[in-house]
C-alpha positions in Angstrom: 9.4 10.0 33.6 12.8 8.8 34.8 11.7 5.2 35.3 10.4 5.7 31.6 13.3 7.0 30.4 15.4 4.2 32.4 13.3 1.3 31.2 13.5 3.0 26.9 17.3 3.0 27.5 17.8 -0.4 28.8 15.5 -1.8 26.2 17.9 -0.5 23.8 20.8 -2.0 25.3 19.0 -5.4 25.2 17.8 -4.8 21.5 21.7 -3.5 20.9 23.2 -6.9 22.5 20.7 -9.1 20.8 22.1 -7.6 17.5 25.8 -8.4 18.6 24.6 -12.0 19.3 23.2 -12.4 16.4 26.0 -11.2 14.2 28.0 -13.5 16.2 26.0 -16.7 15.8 25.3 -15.8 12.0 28.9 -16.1 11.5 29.0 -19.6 13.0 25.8 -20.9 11.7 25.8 -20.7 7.9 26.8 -20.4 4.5 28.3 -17.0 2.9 25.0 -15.7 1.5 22.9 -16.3 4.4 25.5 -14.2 6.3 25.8 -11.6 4.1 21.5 -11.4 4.1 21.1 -12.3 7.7 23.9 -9.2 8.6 22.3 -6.4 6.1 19.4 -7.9 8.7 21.0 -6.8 11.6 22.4 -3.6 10.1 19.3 -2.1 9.6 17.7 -3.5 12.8 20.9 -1.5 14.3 19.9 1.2 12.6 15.8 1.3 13.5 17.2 0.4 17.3 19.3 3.5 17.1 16.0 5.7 15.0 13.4 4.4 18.0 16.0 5.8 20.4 15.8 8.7 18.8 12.2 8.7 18.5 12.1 8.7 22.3 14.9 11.8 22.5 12.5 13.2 19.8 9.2 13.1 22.0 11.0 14.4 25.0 12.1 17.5 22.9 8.6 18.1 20.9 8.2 21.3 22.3 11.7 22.5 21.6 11.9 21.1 18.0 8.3 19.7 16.3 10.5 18.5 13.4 12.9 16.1 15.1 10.0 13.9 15.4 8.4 13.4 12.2 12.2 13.2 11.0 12.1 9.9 13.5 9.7 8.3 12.2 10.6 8.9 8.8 14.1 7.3 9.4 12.1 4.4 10.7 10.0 3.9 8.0 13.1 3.9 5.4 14.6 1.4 7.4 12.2 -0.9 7.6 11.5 -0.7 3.4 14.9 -1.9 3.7 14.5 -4.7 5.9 11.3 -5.6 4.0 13.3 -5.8 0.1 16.2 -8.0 1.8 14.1 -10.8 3.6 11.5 -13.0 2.4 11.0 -14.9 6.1 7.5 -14.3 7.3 8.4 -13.8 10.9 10.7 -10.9 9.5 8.0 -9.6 7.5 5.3 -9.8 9.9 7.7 -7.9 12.8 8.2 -5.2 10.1 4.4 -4.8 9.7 3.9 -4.5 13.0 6.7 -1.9 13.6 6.0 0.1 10.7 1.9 0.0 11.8 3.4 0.9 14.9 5.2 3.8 13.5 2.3 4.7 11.8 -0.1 4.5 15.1 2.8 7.3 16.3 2.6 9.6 13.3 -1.3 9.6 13.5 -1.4 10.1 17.3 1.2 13.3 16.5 -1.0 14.7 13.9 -3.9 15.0 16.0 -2.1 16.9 18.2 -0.3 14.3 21.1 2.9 15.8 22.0 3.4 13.0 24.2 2.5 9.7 22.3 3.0 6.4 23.8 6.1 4.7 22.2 5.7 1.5 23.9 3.9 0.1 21.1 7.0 1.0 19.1 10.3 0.0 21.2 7.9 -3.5 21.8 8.0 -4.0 18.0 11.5 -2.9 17.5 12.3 -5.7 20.3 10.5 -8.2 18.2 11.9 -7.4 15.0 15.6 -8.0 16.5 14.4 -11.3 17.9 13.3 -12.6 14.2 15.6 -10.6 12.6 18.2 -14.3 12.3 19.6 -16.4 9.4 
């Protein structure tokens, strides 16, 4: 579990200095709008990176707290509709499909009684949605 738990947390550093870079190289790269789009971008990837972390805190604590869970993946899920009415790139699209079927995959596996779900599906799409998530 502590190898788990070490390997969740350094994904989300890597997703939370991939966002930095990209923030950075947005700035650089191009015009005013595609800044402005291309940062809401990262925002809210920000925001689903820090949601999948708290997934993973969520899962931990199931037994304590059932709720923190489906509150997880319900922060998710508004975060990616946001994602989704900002963007028309495909590869952003597509990553948000993925994520969100991901999320769903989660939810189901909850529902029918998995107290222990297997996230990886989720942090992998999260990870992929900060790659594509550029100007």
């Amino acid at each position: 579990m502590a190898a788990s738990r070490h390997r969740s947390l350094r994904r989300t550093a890597t997703v939370a200095t991939a966002l930095a870079a990209v923030a950075l190289t947005a700035g650089l790269t191009t015009g005013c709008e595609a800044v402005d789009k291309a940062l809401d971008c990262v925002r809210t990837a920000d925001a689903i990176a820090d949601s999948v972390t708290e997934l993973q805190q969520a899962v931990e604590a199931a037994s304590d707290d059932p709720t923190q869970l489906e509150e997880s993946l319900d922060s998710i899920d508004k975060n990616l509709g946001k994602i989704g009415d900002q963007t028309d790139n495909s590869d952003v699209n597509q990553a948000v499909d993925d994520l969100g079927q991901a999320v769903d995959n989660v939810r189901t596996s909850v529902e029918n009684g998995d107290s222990t779900p297997d996230l990886s599906p989720v942090t992998d799409a999260a990870g992929e949605l900060t790659k594509v998530c550029t100007p």
